[in-house]
C-alpha positions as CSV (number, residue, x, y, z in Angstrom):
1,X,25.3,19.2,-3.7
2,X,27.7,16.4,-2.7
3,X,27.3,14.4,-5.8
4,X,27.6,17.3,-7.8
5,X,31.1,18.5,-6.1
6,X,32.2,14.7,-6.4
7,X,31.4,14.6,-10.5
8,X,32.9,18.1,-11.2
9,X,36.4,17.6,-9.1
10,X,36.2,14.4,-10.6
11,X,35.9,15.3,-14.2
12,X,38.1,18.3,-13.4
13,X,40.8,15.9,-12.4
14,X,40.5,13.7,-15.6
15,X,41.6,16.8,-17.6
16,X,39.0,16.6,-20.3
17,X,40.1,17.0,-24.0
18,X,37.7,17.2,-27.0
19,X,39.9,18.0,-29.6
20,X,40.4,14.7,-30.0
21,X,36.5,13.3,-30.7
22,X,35.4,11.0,-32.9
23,X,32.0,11.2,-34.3
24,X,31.5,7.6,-34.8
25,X,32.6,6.6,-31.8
26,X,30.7,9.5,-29.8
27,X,27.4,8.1,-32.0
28,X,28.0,4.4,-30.4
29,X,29.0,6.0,-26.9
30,X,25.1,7.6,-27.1
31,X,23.7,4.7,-28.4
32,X,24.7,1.8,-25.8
33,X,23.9,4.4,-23.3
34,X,20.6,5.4,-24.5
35,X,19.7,1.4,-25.0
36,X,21.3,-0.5,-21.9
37,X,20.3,2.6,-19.4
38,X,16.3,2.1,-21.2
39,X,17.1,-2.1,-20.4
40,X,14.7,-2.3,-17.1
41,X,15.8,-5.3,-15.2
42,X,14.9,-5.7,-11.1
43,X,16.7,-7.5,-9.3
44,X,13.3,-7.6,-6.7
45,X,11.1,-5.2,-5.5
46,X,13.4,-2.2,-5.1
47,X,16.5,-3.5,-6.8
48,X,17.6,-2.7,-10.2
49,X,20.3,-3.9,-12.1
50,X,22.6,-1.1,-13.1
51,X,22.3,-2.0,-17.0
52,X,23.7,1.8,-18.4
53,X,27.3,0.3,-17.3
54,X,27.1,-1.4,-21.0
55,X,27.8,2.5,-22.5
56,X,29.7,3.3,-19.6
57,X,32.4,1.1,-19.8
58,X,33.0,2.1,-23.3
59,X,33.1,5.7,-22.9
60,X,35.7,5.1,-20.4
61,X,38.0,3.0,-22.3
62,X,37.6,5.7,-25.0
63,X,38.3,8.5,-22.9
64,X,36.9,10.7,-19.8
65,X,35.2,12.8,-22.6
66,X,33.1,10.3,-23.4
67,X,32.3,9.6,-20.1
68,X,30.9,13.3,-19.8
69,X,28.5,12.6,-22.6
70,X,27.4,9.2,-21.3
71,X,26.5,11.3,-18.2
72,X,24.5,13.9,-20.3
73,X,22.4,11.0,-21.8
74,X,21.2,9.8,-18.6
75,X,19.7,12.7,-18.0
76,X,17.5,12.0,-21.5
77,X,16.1,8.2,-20.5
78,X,12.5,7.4,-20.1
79,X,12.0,6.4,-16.3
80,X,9.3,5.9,-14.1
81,X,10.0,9.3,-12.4
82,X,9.6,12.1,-15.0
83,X,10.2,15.4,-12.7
84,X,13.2,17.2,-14.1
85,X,14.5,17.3,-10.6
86,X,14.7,13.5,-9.8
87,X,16.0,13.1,-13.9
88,X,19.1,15.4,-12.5
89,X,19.5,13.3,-9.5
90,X,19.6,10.3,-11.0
91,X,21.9,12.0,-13.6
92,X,24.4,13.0,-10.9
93,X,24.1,9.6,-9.4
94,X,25.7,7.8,-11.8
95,X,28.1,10.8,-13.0
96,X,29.0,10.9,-9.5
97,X,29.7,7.1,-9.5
98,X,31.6,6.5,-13.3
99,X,34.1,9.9,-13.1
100,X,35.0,8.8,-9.6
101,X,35.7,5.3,-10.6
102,X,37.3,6.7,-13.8
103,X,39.5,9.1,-11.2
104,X,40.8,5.9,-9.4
105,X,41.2,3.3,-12.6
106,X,43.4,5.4,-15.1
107,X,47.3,5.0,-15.2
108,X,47.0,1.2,-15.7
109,X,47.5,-1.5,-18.3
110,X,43.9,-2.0,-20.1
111,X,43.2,-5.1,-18.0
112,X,43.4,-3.8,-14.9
113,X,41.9,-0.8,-15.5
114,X,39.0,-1.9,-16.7
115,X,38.7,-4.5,-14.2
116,X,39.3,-1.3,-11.4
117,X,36.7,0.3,-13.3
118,X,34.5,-1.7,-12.8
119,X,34.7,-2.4,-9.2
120,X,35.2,0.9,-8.1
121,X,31.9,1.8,-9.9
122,X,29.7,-1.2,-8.5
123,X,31.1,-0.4,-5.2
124,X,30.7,3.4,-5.3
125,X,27.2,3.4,-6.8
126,X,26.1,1.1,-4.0
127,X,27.4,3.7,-1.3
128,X,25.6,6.4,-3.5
129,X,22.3,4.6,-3.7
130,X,21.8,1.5,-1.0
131,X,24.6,3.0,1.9
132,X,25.6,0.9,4.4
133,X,21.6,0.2,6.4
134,X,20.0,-1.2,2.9
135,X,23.5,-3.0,1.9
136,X,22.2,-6.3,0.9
137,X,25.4,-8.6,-0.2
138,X,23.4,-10.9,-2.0
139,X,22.1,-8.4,-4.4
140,X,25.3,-6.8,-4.5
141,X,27.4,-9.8,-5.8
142,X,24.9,-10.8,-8.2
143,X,25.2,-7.3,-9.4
144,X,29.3,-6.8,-9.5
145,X,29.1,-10.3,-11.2
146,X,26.9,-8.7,-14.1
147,X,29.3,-6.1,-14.1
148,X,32.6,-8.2,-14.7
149,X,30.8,-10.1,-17.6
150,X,31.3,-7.4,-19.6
151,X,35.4,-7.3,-19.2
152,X,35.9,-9.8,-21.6
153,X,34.8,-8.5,-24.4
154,X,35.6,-4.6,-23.4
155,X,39.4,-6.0,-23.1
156,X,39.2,-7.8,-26.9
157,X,38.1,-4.3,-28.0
158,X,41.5,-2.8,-26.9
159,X,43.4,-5.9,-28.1
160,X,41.1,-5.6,-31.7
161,X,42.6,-3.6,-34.8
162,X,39.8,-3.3,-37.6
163,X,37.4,-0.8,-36.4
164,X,34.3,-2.7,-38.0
165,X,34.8,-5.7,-35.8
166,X,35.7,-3.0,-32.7
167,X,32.3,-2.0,-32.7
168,X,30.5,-5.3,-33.4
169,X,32.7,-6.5,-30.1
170,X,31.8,-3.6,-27.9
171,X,28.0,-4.2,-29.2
172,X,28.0,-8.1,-27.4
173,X,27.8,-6.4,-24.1
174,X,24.2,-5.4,-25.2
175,X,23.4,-9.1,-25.4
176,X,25.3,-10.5,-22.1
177,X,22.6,-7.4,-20.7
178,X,19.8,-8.8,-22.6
179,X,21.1,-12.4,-21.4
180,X,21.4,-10.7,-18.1
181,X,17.6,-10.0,-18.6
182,X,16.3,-13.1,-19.9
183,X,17.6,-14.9,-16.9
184,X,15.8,-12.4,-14.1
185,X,12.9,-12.6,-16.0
186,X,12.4,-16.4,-16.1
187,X,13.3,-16.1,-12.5
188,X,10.5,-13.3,-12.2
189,X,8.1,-15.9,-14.0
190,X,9.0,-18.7,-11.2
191,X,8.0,-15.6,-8.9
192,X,4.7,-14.3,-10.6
193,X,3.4,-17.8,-10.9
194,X,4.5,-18.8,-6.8
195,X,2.6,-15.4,-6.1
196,X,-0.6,-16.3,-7.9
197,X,-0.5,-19.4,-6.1
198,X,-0.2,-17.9,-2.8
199,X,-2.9,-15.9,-3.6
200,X,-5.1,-18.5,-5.2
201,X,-4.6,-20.5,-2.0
202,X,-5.5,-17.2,0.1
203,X,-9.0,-16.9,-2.0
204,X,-10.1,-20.8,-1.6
205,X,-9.4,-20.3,2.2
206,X,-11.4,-16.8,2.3
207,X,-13.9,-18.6,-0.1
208,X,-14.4,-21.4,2.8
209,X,-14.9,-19.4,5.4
210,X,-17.4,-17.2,3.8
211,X,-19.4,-21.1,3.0
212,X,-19.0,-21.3,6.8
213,X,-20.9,-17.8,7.1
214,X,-23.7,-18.3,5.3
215,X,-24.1,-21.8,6.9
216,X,-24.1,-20.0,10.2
217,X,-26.8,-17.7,8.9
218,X,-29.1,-20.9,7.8
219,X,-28.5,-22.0,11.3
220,X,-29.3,-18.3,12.6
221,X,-26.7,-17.6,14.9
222,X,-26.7,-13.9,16.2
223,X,-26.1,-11.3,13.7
224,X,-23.0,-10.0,16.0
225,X,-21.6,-13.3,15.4
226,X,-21.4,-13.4,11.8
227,X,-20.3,-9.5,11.7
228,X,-17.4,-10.4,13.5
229,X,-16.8,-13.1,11.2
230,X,-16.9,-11.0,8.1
231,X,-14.1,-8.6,10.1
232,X,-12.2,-11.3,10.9
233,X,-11.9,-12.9,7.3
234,X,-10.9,-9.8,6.0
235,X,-8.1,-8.8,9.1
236,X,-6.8,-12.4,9.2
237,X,-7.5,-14.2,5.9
238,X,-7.5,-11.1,3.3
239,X,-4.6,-9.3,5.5
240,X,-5.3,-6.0,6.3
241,X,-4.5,-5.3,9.7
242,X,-7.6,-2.6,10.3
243,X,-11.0,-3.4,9.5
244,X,-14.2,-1.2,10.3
245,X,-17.9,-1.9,9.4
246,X,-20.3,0.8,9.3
247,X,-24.0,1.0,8.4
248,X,-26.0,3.7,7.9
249,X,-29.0,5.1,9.9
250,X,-31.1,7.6,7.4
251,X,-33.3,8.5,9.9
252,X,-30.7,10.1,12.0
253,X,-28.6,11.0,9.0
254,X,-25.5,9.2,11.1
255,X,-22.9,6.5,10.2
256,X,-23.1,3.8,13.2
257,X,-19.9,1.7,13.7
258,X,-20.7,-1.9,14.3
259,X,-17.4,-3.7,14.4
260,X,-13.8,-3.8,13.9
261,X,-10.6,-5.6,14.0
262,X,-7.0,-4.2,14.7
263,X,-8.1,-1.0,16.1
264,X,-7.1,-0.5,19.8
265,X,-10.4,-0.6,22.1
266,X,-10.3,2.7,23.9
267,X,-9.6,4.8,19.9
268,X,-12.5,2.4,18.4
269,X,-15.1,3.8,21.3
270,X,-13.6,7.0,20.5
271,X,-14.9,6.7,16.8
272,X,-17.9,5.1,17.4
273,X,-19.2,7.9,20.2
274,X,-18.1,10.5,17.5
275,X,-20.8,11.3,15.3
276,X,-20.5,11.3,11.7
277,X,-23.2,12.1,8.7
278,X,-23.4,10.2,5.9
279,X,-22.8,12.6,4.2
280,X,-18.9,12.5,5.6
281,X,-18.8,9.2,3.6
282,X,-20.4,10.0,0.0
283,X,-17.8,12.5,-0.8
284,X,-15.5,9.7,-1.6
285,X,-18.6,7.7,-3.7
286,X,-17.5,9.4,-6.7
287,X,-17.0,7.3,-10.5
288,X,-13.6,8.0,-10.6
289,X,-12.6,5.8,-7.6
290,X,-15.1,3.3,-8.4
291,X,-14.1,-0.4,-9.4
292,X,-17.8,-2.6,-9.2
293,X,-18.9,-2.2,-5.5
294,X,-15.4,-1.1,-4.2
295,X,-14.2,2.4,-4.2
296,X,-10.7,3.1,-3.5
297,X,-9.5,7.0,-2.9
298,X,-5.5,7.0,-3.3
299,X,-4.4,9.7,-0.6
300,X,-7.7,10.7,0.7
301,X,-6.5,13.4,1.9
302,X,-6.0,15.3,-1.0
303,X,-9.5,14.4,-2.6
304,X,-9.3,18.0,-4.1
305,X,-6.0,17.8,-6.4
306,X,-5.9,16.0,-9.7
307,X,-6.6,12.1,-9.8
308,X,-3.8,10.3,-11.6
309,X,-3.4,6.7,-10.0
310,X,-4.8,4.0,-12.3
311,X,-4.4,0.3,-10.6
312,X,-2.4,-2.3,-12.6
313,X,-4.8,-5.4,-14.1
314,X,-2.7,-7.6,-11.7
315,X,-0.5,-7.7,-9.0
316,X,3.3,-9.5,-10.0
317,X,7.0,-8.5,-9.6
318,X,7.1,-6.1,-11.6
319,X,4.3,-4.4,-10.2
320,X,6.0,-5.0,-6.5
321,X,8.8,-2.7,-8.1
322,X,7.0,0.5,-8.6
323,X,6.8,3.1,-5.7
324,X,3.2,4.3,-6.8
325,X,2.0,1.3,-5.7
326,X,2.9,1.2,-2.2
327,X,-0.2,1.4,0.2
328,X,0.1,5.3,1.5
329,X,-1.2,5.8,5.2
330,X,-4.2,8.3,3.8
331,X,-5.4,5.6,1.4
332,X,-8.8,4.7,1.7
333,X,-10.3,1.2,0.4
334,X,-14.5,1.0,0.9
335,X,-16.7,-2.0,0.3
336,X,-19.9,-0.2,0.2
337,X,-22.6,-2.4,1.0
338,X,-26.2,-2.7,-0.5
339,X,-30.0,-4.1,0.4
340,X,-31.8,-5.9,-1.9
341,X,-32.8,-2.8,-3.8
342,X,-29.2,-1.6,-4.2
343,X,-29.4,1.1,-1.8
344,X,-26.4,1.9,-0.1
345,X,-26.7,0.8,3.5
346,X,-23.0,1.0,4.8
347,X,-19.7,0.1,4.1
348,X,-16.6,-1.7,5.0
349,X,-13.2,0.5,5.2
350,X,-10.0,-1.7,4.7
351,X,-6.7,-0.3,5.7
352,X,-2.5,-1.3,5.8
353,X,-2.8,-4.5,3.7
354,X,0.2,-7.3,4.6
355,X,1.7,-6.4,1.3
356,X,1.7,-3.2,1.9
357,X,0.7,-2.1,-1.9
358,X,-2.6,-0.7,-3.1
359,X,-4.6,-3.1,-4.3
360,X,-4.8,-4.0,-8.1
361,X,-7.5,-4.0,-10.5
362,X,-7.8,-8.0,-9.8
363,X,-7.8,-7.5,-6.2
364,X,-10.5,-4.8,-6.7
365,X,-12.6,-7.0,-8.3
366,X,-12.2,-9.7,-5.8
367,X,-13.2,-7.1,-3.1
368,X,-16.6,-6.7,-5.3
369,X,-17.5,-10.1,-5.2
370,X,-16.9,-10.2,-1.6
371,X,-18.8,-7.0,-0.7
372,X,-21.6,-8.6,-2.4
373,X,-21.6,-11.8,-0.7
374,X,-20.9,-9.7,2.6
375,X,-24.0,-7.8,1.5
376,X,-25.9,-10.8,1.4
377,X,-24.6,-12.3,4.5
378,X,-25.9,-8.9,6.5
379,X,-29.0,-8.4,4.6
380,X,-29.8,-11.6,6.4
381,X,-28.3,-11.4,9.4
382,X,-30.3,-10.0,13.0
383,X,-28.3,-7.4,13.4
384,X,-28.4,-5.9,10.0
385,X,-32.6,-6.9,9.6
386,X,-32.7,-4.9,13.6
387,X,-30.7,-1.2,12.2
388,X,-32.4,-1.4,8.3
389,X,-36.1,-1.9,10.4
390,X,-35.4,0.7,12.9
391,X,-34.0,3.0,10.3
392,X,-36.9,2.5,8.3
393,X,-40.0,1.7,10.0
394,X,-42.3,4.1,11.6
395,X,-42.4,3.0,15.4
396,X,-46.4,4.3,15.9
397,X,-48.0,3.4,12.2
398,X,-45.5,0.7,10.9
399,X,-45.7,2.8,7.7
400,X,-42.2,4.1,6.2
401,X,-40.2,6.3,7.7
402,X,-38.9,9.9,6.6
403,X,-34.9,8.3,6.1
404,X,-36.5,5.6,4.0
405,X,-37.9,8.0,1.7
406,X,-35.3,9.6,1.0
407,X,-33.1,6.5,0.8
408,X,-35.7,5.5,-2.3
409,X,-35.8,8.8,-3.8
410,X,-31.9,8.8,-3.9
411,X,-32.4,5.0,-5.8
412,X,-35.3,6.3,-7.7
413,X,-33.2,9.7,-8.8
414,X,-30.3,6.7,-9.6
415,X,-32.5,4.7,-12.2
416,X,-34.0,7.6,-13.7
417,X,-37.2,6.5,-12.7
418,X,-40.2,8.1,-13.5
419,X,-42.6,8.9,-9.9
420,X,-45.3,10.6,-8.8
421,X,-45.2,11.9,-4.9
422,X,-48.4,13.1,-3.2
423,X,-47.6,15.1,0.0
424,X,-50.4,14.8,2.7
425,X,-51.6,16.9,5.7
426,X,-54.4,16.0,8.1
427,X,-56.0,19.1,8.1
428,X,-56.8,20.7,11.8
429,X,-55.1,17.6,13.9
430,X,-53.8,19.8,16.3
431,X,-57.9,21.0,17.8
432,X,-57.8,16.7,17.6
433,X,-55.1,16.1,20.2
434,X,-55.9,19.2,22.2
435,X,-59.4,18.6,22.4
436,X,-59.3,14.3,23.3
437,X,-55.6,14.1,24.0
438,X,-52.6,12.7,22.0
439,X,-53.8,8.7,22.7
440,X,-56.7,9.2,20.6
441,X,-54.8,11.4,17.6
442,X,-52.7,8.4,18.1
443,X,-55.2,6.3,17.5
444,X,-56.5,8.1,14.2
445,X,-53.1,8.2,12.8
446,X,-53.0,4.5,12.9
447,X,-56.3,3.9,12.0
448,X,-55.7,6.8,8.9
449,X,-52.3,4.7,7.7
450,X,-54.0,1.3,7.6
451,X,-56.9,3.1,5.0
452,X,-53.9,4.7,2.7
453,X,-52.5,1.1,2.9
454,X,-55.9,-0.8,1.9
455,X,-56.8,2.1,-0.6
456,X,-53.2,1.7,-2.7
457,X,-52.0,-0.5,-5.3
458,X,-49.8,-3.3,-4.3
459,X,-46.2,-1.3,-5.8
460,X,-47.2,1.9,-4.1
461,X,-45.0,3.3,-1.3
462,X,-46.7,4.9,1.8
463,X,-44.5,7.4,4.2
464,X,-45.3,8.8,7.7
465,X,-43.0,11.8,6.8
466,X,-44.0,13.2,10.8
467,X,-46.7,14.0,12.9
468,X,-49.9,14.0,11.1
469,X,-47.8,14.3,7.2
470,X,-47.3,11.6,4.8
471,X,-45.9,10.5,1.3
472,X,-46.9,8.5,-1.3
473,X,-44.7,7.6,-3.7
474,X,-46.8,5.6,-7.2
475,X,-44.8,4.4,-10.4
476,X,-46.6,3.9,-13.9
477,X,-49.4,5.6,-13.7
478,X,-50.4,9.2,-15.0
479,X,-51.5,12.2,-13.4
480,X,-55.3,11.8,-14.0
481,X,-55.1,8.3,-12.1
482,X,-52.9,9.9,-9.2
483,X,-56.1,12.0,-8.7
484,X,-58.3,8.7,-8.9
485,X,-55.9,6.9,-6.3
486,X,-56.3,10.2,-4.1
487,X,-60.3,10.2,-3.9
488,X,-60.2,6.6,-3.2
489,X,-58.6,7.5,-0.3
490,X,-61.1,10.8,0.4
491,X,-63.8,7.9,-0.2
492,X,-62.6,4.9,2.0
493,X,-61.9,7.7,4.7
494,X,-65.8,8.7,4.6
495,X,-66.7,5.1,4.9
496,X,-64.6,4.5,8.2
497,X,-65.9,7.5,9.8
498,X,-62.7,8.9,11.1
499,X,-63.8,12.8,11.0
500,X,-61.0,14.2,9.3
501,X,-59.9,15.1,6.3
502,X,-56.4,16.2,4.3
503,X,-54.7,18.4,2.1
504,X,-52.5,16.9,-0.9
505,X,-50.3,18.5,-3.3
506,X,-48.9,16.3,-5.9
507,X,-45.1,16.8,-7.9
508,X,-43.9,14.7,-10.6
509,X,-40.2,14.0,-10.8
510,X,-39.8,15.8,-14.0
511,X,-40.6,19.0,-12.4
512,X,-37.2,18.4,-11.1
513,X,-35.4,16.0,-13.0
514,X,-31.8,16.6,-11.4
515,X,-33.0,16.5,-7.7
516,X,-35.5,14.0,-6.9
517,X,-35.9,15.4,-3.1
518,X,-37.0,19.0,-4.0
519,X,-40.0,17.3,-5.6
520,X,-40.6,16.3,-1.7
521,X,-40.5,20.1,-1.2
522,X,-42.6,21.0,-4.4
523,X,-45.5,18.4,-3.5
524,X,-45.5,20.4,0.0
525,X,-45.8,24.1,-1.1
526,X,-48.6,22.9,-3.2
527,X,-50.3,21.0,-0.3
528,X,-50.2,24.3,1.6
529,X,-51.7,25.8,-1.7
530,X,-54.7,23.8,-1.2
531,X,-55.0,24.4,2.6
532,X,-55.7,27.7,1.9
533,X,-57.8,27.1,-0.9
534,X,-60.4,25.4,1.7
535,X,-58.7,22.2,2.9
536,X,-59.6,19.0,1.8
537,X,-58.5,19.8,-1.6
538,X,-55.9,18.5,-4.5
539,X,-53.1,20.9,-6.1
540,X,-51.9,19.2,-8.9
């Protein structure tokens, strides 16, 4: 409201008069406008030259008319912010800034008003845009000396006679703007190139320690160790001041938080007590955050609303300049890791990098490389090797566990892979453990795994999905030899004399080509089909 008070007393006091317009010069007035104001030239990250004074300064030596119209024309430029409202702020900005300056430089001989101009503009703007806590005097002189360049040639225009060589005049200012450019931008270069160094320099060293990682795993220190490592390269080396990694446990369907850096002690037990399903995580794992094996969710807490952020190729001055790119609290940077199957089996969240800008398609790519190297490192590493076996292994029958099939049915689903599952139920186990005790049924459950592991094919998968059920999971093969694999077993059973039989229903994944784990529940119903056929029987 105050900016639009100052530019309509202002303009009020100038006593505007169009009677007196002149097309041609109203055409130039909107033309240097229109081009200086498009001229984008930073100063440095947040700074940008003032370059619309070029059709400012002539609409004021032709009259506070033209100034009007020169203000109207803002309003019309292509900037980085296109809401209407911040287009009319701007718009009153500079208004604001040129009719007051105007009010103050009138009533003088062409020289000095121009040169009052001028001043009283630079200064006034800076008041309007920096005020007195972001006044930098640097960037201010550099910019009032920009400014007073173009009084030379704006006086001659006053001094000049023929109207063609008036205009020709007035049109230099374009080029001591375009000058004006030319010498930021080599100086941008010298910037861009000092940057890339930096952050060539910041890659060998992250590089180096990573060779000291994997050296550390040849020599097998502790899996904590090297975890700790991999945090601290990325908090110290890479920047960013918080750094959590999490794997996942299938079995129990929970995140577990194994180490951090920059998080305060007593908020990081605080996570790591809380429980969270994996599920919690995946909602981000979507394609349209997804660069390689990095995923990063711009303002993740608005996951819901339209997804417009698309990361620059690579990070420079320019790109330090642009307010979209400035790291947001509720950003959200994941380096999902993988086994050697490329199953997910945790992730790494990044967060408040030392440049404080979201990361650019170059530095995602980067983060790729390393996740898979990180991935490697903790596929290897005791700790890793101790949660992926206990989150996969079957404690009693060393077969795989329920988490782990699911794990491979959600890799299986991924590849589009083609599988038969056979669900199986010892039939009457329960009169077994009630009539010699749970030792024994024990005791037959392992002996019963060891014979679906010697009667199976060297590619096929066998599951202890709980008590006395199990899964089998076989590629490439057809249904008539899923039924030949399944009497094997019936047959090497009979042989080892365990007195027992099962039930088995058998799916196919495309009876449910969209969701791989309801062929888990479609095997089942038709196991339960065939124990109330007679037991011992296959439904197909």
């Amino acid at each position: 409201m105050l900016l639009f008070l100052i530019t309509f007393f202002s303009f009020w006091h100038l006593n505007l008069d169009f009677s007196n317009i002149v097309f041609l010069d109203t055409l130039m007035v909107i033309l240097l406008t229109a081009i200086s104001d498009n001229i984008r030239v930073y100063l440095n990250k947040k700074n940008r030259l003032v370059s619309n004074t070029v059709g400012f300064i002539y609409a004021f030596i032709l009259g506070p008319e033209y100034l009007l119209i020169s203000s109207i024309i803002i309003l019309f430029s292509r900037t980085k912010h296109p809401e209407i409202g911040r287009k009319i702020y701007r718009t009153l900005i500079f208004s604001a800034s040129y009719s007051l300056a105007a009010v103050f430089s009138y009533g003088y001989n062409p020289l000095l008003s121009i040169f009052l101009f001028l001043t009283f503009s630079k200064i006034i703007n800076s008041i309007f845009v920096e005020g007195f806590k972001e006044f930098e005097l640097k960037i201010f002189l550099y910019e009032y000396f920009y400014f007073l360049s173009l009084l030379p040639l704006t006086y001659l225009y006053t001094l000049t006679i023929d109207f063609g060589f008036k205009y020709t005049i007035i049109s230099l200012n374009v080029l001591i703007l375009i000058l004006f450019y030319l010498m930021i931008k080599l100086e941008t270069d010298k910037s861009d190139e000092k940057l890339r160094n930096i952050r060539i320099g910041k890659l060998n060293r992250v590089i180096g320690t990573l060779s000291n990682i994997i050296r550390d795993l040849s020599l097998k220190v502790p899996g904590e160790k090297v975890l700790d490592h991999i945090a601290e390269i990325f908090n110290t080396s890479l920047g960013y001041e918080y750094v959590l990694i999490s794997l996942f446990d299938y079995r129990k369907n929970e995140v577990i938080r194994v180490t951090q850096r920059g998080i305060d002690q007593e908020k990081y037990e605080m996570i790591k007590n809380t429980f969270t399903p994996i599920s919690e995580v995946m909602k981000f794992i979507e394609e349209k955050y997804q660069y390689g094996d990095t995923f990063f969710i711009p303002n993740a807490d608005k996951i819901n609303e339209a997804y417009t952020f698309q990361p620059r190729d690579v990070v420079n001055v320019d790109y330090l300049s642009e307010n979209q790119n400035l790291w947001d609290p509720n950003d959200l940077l994941l380096l999902i890791l993988r086994d050697e199957r490329e199953n997910m089996v945790g992730y790494i969240s990044l967060d408040s990098p030392e440049s404080g800008l979201r990361p650019s398609k170059e530095e995602l790519d980067i983060l790729t490389v390393f996740a898979r190297l990180v991935s490697l490192a903790l596929e290897h590493s005791q700790k890793f090797l101790e949660i992926k076996d206990q989150s996969e292994r079957d404690i009693l029958t060393g077969l795989y566990n329920h988490s782990k099939l699911f794990s491979d049915l959600m890799s299986y689903e991924h590849n589009k892979d083609k599988i038969f599952l056979v669900f199986i139920d010892l039939d009457d186990f329960k009169n077994i453990n009630d009539r010699y005790g749970h030792k024994y049924g024990d005791e037959i459950l392992k002996r019963f795994s060891q014979i679906l592991l010697q009667s199976l094919r060297g590619n096929d998968k066998v599951y202890r999905y709980g008590g006395d059920e199990f899964v089998i999971i076989l590629e490439n093969i057809t249904k008539e030899n899923v039924v030949k694999v399944i009497n094997w077993i019936y047959d090497d059973l009979e042989k080892n004399n365990l007195g027992i039989t099962f039930s088995a229903g058998v799916s196919f994944t495309d009876e449910s080509p969209e969701n791989y784990k309801h062929i888990v529940e479609i095997a089942d119903e038709k196991m339960y089909q065939s124990k109330k056929s007679g037991k011992g029987q296959i439904i197909e």
